[in-house]
Steps between C-alpha positions, in 0.01 A plus 500: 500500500471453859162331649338795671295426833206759633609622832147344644627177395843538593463647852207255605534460850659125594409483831280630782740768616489685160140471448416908525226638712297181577693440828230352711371260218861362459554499921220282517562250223854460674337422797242247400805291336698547819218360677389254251154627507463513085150477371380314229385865266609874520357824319729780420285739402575924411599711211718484234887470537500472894665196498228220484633221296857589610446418862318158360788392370676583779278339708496209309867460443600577887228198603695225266833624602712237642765689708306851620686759656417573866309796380270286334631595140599267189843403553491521104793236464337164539349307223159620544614865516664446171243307283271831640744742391557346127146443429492098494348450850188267540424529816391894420240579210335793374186502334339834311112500585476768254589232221401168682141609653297215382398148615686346306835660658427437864450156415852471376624693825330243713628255305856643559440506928488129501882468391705613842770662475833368422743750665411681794207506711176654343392512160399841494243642219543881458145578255540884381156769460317190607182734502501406078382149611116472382285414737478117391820444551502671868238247569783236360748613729379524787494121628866492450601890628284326826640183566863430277780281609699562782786622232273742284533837570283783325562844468289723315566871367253757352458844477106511547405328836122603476504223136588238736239219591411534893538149512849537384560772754397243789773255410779769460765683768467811298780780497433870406785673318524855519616755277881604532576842619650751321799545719569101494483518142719754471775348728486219248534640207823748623660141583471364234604847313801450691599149418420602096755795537154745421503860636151584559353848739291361794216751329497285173475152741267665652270533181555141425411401825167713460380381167551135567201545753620260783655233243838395523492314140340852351830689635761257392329494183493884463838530650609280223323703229672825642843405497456368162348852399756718706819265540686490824475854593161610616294771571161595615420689209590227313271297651160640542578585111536153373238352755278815393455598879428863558729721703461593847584833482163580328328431809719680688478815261104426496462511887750835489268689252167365680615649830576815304144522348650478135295262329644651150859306561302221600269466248822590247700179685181245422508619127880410547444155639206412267757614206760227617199252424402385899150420564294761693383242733815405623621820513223605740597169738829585485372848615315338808796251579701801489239741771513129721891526517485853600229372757713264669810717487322787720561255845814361591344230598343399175864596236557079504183459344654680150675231295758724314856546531621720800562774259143490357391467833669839611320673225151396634548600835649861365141601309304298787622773706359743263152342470246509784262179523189666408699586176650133439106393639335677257739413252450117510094551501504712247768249302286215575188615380687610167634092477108380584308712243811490195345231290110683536659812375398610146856720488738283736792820433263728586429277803801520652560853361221591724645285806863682471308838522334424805834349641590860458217649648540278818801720593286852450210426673729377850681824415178707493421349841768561652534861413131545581486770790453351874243738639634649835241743702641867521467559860507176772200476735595657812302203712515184397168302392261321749559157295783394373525478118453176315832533329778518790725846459874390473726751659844350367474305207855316617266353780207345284430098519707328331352225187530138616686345221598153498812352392419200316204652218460767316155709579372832239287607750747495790795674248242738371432625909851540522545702185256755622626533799839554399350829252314623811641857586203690678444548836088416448393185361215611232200316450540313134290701277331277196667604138214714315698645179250672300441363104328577222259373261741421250688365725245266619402406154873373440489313830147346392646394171780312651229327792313371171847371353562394866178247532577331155442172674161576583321614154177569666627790718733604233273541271270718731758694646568584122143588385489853676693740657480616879482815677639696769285635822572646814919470373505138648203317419499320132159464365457199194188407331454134453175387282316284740469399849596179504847650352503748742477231786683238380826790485448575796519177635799376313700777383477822646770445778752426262392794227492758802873387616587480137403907447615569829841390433537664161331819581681549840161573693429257770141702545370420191144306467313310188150570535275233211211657320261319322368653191158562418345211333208646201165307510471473130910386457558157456825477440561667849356194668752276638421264731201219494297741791531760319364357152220306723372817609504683156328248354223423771450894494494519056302128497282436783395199377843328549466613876177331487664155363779536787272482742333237350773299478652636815796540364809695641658803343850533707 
């Protein structure tokens, strides 16, 4: 049987040219050894996969090459080039921190930097996740990472910079890898689909590209377990079934029926998804990711910023034009707050069952809104006023200022102006009226429930706001009984701004009002007495004698 090779092993870059999407870091290691300005210890530092330890060994190989190309890359045909490339080299080691982290091992390495090298220049020590060293033997090392010998070279990879020693930091050139792109990933992999004979749809690279999460290794190594799973012909469906990836076209048919108002079909599709076996979580990230695409495809300026094939990309920009930004706005706020309170909720389904419905309702209440009646007077005045109105009359809407936009970013408020003024069809600019939709006590009852679920993370004002019920006077004003003053004051200090936006939200009433009540506290009831003033007083009016020995004692009672 034929020796099989992962494709992350067998497409390693060789030289600096192939390294993928670290172009500065590998422009200015070529020009420190065209320059001859090498220091004695480098830091690669970054995520997984991004090409770390590759461009070490490239690094180290290119510095000890005999004959280098003009380009400053390994000729890879001397002798140096060729003990590198079959593994017998000792002028190059590598050392695994993870395994060698104590004293003992970085006495052997320094050990090893007194023997130079015997072909090539530099004897160049590549130590890899050098943040496992224990602190001990940092402290070992750092004599010799400070002051080798002329022809000891250092370079040091990890994934977790913050582990590192500051004093370690100090003695380093440190290099910041980033994560790869999508699209560079996805180049990739179709050329090396093309030189393994593999037919595979842009969409499905695309997915591969996605879930390796800016890490090259990640996609070769799920390219590799997708061509094992599908052969040499492959599909999208294909993949996001055998890398259990969920479908796009549930977002899409998500965002159709919440701009619709059916949340039945949508609540129908999550019941769907949650059948296949995804998590609800990532579904409802997936959900945002998916309202941030049709964000960025509303502007022309702003399509590059979607990493998805040009056909994917067309899609977005289609149903962008159907959503307005206070839609896609309210959308990710409401999808947000779903992701931040998931893991507090008792019922996480009915969580996000909740969030889908009001995804819906987004759609109805713009649509109420906007088929609200714009209240024109019956007969114009036939003089005109002394003073001129605050609101300026516009005579031709095709004549009103234009929104300063800017090119380069991406502003809600500045999209949201022109989105109004585009719906503006009256001659006369009303005044904005506050929303005041009537509700009822049941109504507000549900609502209060919900605030009570809503302030779990406080379980002093949830548990108040659950030991009564409120009432209703004067249609906007919401009168609650609390027990005690200090209560009283101590919501009103903290936490009545955010209930009043809270009910104001839900209820659609941007009039209402929470007046506190304290109730009556009985003389003769104990167990109605709360705080240390209060008890003081019952007792120094039931015992005078223990007023007496306070002010003997001149003690203090707050």
């Amino acid at each position: 049987m034929e020796h099989f090779v992962v494709s992350a092993r067998k497409y390693r870059p060789q030289r600096f040219d192939t390294i993928l999407g670290q172009n500065n870091i590998a422009a200015t290691l070529k020009n420190a050894i065209l320059r001859k300005q090498l220091a004695h210890a480098y830091l690669f530092c970054g995520p997984r996969g991004v090409g770390k330890t590759t461009c070490a060994r490239i690094f180290a190989k290119t510095i000890n090459c005999l004959t280098p190309t003009s380009e400053m890359e390994a000729c890879g045909q001397c002798e140096s080039c060729h003990s590198f490339a079959e593994g017998r080299s000792y002028c190059i080691h590598e050392l695994d921190a993870a395994s060698n982290n104590s004293v003992e091992d970085i006495r052997q390495l320094i050990e090893k930097v007194r023997i130079p090298p015997q072909i090539g220049a530099y004897s160049v020590y590549i130590i890899d996740e050098v943040h496992m060293l224990s602190q001990s033997a940092f402290n070992a090392f750092l004599k010799t990472l400070e002051e080798p010998p002329s022809y000891a070279l250092f370079i040091l990879a990890t994934t977790e910079k913050h582990k590192i020693l500051p004093t370690i930091l100090s003695r380093c050139q440190t290099f910041d890898f980033n994560r790869i792109s999508v699209k560079d990933m996805a180049d990739s992999l179709s050329q090396i689909a093309k030189e393994q004979e593999v037919e595979i749809e842009p969409e499905a690279l695309h997915v591969i590209a996605v879930k390796a999460d800016g890490a090259m290794r990640d996609a070769l190594t799920l390219y590799d377990q997708t061509v094992a799973f599908c052969g040499n012909n492959i599909t999208y469906q294909q993949v996001i079934s055998n890398l259990n990836v969920l479908d796009y076209e549930y977002y899409f048919s998500l965002t159709g029926h919440f701009l619709s108002h059916n949340y039945i079909d949508a609540l129908t599709i999550f019941d769907e998804v949650l059948s296949k076996g995804f998590n609800a979580l990532h579904f409802i990230a997936g959900l945002s990711n998916h309202f941030r695409d049709l964000l960025v495809g509303k502007e022309p300026a702003t399509v590059p910023l979607l990493e998805t094939s040009p056909a994917l990309t067309a899609r977005y920009v289609e149903q962008a034009g159907l959503c307005s930004f206070s839609f896609l706005y309210d959308a990710l706020r409401i999808c947000a707050a779903c992701e931040a309170g998931y893991k507090l909720s008792g019922n996480p389904r009915l969580h996000i069952e909740l969030t889908l419905v009001r995804l819906a309702q987004v759609g109805v209440r713009e649509q109420a809104i906007a088929a609200a009646p714009v209240p024109v007077p019956a007969t114009a005045p036939a003089t005109a006023p002394a003073t001129a109105p605050a609101t300026p009359l516009l005579a031709d809407p095709s004549v009103a200022p234009k929104v300063a936009h800017s090119g380069g970013s991406l502003s809600i408020n500045a999209m949201l102006k022109k989105e109004q003024q585009r719906a503006a069809e009256q001659v006369v600019v009303p005044q904005k009226e506050e929303k005041s939709l009537p509700f009822t006590l049941e109504q507000l009852y549900g609502v209060w429930a919900h605030l009570a679920d809503h302030f779990k993370t406080l379980p002093r004002l949830s548990a108040i706001l659950s030991s009564g019920k409120p009432r209703i006077e004067n249609d906007t004003q919401i009168l609650f009984e609390v027990d005690n003053s200090a209560q009283r004051e101590w919501i009103e200090q903290k936490c009545l701004n955010t209930m009043c936006a809270f009910l104001k939200q839900e209820l659609n009433n941007n009039l209402l009002t929470i007046v506190l009540e304290t109730k009556p506290v009985e003389q003769n009831d104990k167990s109605r007495l709360y705080m240390p003033e209060e008890k003081a007083k019952f007792l120094f009016e039931t015992h005078p004698e223990v007023k007496e020995l306070k002010n003997d004692l001149q003690l203090d009672t707050a």
